[in-house]
N, C-alpha and C positions, 0 to 999 in steps of 0.2 A: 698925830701919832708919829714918835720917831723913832726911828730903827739904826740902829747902828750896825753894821758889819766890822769886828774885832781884822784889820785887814793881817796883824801881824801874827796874829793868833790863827788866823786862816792858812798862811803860807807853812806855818810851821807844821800845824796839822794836816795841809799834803804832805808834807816834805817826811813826815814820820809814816805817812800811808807809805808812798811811794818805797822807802826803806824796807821796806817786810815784803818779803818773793810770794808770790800770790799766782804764779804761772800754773795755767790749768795744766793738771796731769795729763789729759786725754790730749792737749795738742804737744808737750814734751815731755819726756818718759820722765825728767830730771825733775818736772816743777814738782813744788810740794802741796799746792790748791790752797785754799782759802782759809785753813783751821786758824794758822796765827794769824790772817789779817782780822777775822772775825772772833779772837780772841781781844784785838785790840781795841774794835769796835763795841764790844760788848762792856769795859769795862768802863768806856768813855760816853755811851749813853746812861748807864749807871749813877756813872759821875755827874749827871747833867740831871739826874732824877724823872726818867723816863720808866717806864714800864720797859722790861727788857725779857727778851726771849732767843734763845740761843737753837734753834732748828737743826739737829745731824740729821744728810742726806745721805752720804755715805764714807768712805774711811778718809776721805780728805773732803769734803764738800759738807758746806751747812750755809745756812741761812743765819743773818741774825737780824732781828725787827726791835725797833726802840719805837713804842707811845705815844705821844703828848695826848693825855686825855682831856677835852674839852667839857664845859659844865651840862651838854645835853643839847639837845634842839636843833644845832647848826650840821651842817653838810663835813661829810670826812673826805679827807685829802689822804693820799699813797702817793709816798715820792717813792721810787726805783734806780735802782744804781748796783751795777754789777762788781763785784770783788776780785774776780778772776782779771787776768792778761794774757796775754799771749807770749809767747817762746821771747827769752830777751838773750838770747845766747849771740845774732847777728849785732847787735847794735855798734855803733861807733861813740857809742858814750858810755860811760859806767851807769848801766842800767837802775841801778839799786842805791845810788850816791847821788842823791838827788843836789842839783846848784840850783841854786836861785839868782839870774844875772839877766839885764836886760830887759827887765820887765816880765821873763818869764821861769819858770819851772819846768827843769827838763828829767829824766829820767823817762824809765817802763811805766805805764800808766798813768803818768800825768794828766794826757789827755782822754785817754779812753781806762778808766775813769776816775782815777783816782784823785781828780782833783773836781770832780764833783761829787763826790760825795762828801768829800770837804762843806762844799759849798750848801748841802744839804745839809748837815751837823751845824754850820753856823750862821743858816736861814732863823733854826729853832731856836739855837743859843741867846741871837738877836732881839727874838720871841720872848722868850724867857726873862732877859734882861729889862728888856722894856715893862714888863710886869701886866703886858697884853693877856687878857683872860678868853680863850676861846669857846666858844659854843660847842664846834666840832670837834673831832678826833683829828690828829696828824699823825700817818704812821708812817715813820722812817721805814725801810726795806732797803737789805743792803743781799745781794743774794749769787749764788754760785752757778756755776758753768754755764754763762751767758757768749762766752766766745765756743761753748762748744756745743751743747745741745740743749742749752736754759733747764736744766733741772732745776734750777733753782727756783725761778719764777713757774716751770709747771710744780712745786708743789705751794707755793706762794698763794694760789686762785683757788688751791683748792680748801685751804682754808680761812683767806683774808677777802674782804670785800669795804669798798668807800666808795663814795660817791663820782670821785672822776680819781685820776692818778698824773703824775708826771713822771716822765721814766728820763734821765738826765743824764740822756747820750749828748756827744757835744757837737752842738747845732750852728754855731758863730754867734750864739744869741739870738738866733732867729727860732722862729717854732714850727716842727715838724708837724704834719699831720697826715705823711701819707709814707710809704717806704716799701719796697719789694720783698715778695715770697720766694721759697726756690723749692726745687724737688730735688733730690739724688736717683738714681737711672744707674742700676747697674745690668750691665747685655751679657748673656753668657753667647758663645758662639763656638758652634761645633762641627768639626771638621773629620777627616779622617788620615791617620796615621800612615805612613808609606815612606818607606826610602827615597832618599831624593832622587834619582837616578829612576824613580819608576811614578810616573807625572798620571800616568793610567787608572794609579793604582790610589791614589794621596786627595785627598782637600784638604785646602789649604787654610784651614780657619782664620789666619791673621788676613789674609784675603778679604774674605769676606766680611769679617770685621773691618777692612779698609771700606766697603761699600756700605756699612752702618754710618764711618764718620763719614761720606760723601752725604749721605740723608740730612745729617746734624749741619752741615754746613749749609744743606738748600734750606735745612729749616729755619737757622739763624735769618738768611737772606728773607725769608717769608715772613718774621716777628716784623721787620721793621715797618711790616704793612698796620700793624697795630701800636697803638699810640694812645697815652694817658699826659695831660697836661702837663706834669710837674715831673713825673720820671721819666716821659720816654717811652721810649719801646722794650718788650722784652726780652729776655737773650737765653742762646745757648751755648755750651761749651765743652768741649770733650777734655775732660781730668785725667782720665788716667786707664792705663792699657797694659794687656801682661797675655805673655802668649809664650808658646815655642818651647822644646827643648834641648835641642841641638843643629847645627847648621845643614845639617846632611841628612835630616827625617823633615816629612809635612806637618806640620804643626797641627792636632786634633783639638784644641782647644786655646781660646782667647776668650780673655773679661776683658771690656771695655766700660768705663764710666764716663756718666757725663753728668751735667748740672745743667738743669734750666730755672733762669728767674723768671718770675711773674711778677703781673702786674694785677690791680685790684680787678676782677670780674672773671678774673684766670680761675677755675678750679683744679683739684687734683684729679678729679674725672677726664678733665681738658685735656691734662697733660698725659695722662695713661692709655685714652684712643690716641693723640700722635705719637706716643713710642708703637703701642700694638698697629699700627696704619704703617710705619716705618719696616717694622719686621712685613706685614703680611707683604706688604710692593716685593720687599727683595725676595720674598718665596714664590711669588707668582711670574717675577722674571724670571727666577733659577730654581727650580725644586730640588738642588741641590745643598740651598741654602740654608741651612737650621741655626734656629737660634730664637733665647728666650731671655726675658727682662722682667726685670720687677723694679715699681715706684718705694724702696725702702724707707725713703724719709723725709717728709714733708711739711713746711712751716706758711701758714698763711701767709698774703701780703697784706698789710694792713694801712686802715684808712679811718678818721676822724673828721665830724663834720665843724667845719668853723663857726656852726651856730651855738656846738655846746659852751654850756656855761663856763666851763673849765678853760678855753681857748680864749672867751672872752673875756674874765678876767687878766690870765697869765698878759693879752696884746694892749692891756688899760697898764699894767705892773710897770711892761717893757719901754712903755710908752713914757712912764712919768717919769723912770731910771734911766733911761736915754738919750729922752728927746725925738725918737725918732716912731715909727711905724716899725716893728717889725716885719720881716720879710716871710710870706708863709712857703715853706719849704718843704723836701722828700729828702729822705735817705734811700741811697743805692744800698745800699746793705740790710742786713733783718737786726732787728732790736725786737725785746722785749715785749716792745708797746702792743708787736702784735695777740701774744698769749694775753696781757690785760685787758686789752679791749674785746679780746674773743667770750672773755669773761665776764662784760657785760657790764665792764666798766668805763667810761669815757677817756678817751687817753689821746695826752701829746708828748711832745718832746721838745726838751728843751739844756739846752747846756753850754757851757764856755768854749771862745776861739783857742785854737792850738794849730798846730801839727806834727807829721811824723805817726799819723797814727798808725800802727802795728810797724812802725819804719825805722828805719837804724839810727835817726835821730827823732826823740816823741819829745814835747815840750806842752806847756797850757797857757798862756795869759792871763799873769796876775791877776791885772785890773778886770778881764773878764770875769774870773771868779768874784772879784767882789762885785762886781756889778748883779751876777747870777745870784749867790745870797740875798742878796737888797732885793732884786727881783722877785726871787722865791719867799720871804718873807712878806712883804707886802702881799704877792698871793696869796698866803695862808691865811693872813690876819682877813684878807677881803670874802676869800670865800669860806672859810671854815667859822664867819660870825655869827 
């Protein structure tokens, strides 16, 4: 069987993704979200004679899912690829003019991810061309606000199911199969109001918000007693602080935020006794101390076993397109893969070398991308027979 990857019809088809401003709203007030990228998507799996479906999530955010329906019997594949970017207002390249020089493709989303999902449209195309008849189902999934809070893939699971998935964050060609949770922690902390000049009179809530962040720093010091092969240890971080009104009154009230990642075995429970064990220490030194927090937002870490089928094919794909062993890897960061596999469906990762990712200069590697297509086509045809 051969497969061909179109390499110049790939480059152009980033190169026209890349073009179309696709910045989540929620991280800049300016972007305009995903409506045109996924207007262009939609018309181009159409073109390809996919089963297509266009998903509004809300006034800028949709979904769009293209088909390949197989003749019955065989195991279904879900590729995953997110639409959105992040803020390209910092760059030191024209974000949105995308060159192609050097063996690479530079612009906003090249790498994260617009130049796999390239890669994903010309897996199938290769599919198609070769005149390979599949058993199973292949659903492209191209979906929104994955740099902000994955609405896109939480409404994805709740109506789509296959047999395993690939989610095509970019990996260097290696295959992920494990990658960090995190929580959001916001501390309210409350003080009492007093003229400065009257110290008798006043608590000083930024105060004692300073001995919240001394907790968060012994806690960080504490994570690195716990350890997972491939990621490491877990962390903490204090984001962000807001307190005071004027120089000359005690300050009655401070938010403090913070962020903790996890690692697999970590739960939300985990993390909600040490912020509540945090607070109660500082009330029982000082019963002066008040103050209260809540876990607001929480994203599993997620983890895939290297025995499922889906892993074992994609490291046979890697293997014949490379020459080499793929390298099993983790992402420091949250992907997707975790809301798919929560879903109960078998999930890795896999995608093209780059860098600059969310960085002032973002670029992808040509030849990656085709290597990733050839890759990803060969998985399809193996597992979806």
């Amino acid at each position: 069987m051969k497969l061909h990857i179109e390499r110049d019809e790939l480059i152009v088809l980033v190169q026209d993704l890349i073009r179309i401003d696709s910045v989540n709203p929620y991280l800049d007030a300016d972007g305009p979200g995903e409506r045109e990228m996924a207007a262009y998507l939609q018309a181009k799996l159409v073109e390809m004679g996919l089963e297509v479906r266009l998903v509004p999530i809300n006034e800028t955010a949709c979904n769009v899912i293209g088909m390949l329906r197989g003749t019955g019997g065989g195991k279904s594949l879900l590729l995953n690829g997110h639409m959105d970017t992040v803020s390209a207002k910092r760059m030191d390249i024209p974000p949105f003019e995308p060159v192609h020089e050097d063996g690479k493709i530079f612009g906003r989303g090249s790498q994260d991810m617009k130049g796999s999902l390239g890669a994903m449209i010309a897996a199938v195309e290769a599919i198609q061309k070769a005149g390979v008849r599949l058993a199973g189902d292949v659903i492209l999934t191209f979906v929104a606000d994955e740099e902000y809070k994955s609405i896109g893939t939480e409404e994805l699971v709740k109506e789509y199911r296959a047999d395993a998935a690939i989610v095509c964050e970019p990996s260097d060609l290696d295959i992920g199969v494990v990658h960090k949770g995190f929580a959001w922690i916001s501390c309210e902390v409350r003080g009492k109001s007093a003229h400065g000049s009257r110290p008798k009179e006043g608590v000083d809530a930024i105060v004692h918000a300073g001995r919240v962040l001394q907790e968060i720093d012994k806690l960080s010091k504490q994570l690195m007693n716990k350890h997972h092969p491939i990621l490491g240890s877990p962390s903490v971080h204090a984001s962000l602080i807001n307190g005071g009104t004027e120089l000359s009154t005690y300050p009655d009230y401070c938010r403090l935020d913070w962020e903790r990642r996890t690692i697999p075995g970590e739960s939300k429970q985990d993390v909600e006794k040490e912020v509540a064990a945090i607070l109660q220490k500082l009330h029982d030194e000082d019963e002066s101390f008040r103050a209260s927090a809540e876990l607001f937002f929480w994203r599993d870490p997620y983890e895939v076993s290297i025995e499922e089928p889906i892993f074992l094919t994609l490291e046979v794909a890697c293997r014949n397109r490379l020459g080499r062993v793929p390298r099993i890897s983790g992402f420091s960061g949250w992907t997707d893969a975790a809301l798919i596999q929560e879903a109960g469906i078998p999930t890795v990762l896999f995608g093209p070398t780059g860098a600059g990712l969310h960085g002032a200069i973002e670029y992808v590697e040509t030849e990656s991308l085709v290597d990733m297509a050839a890759i990803l086509a060969e998985t399809i045809c193996e597992f979806c027979r």
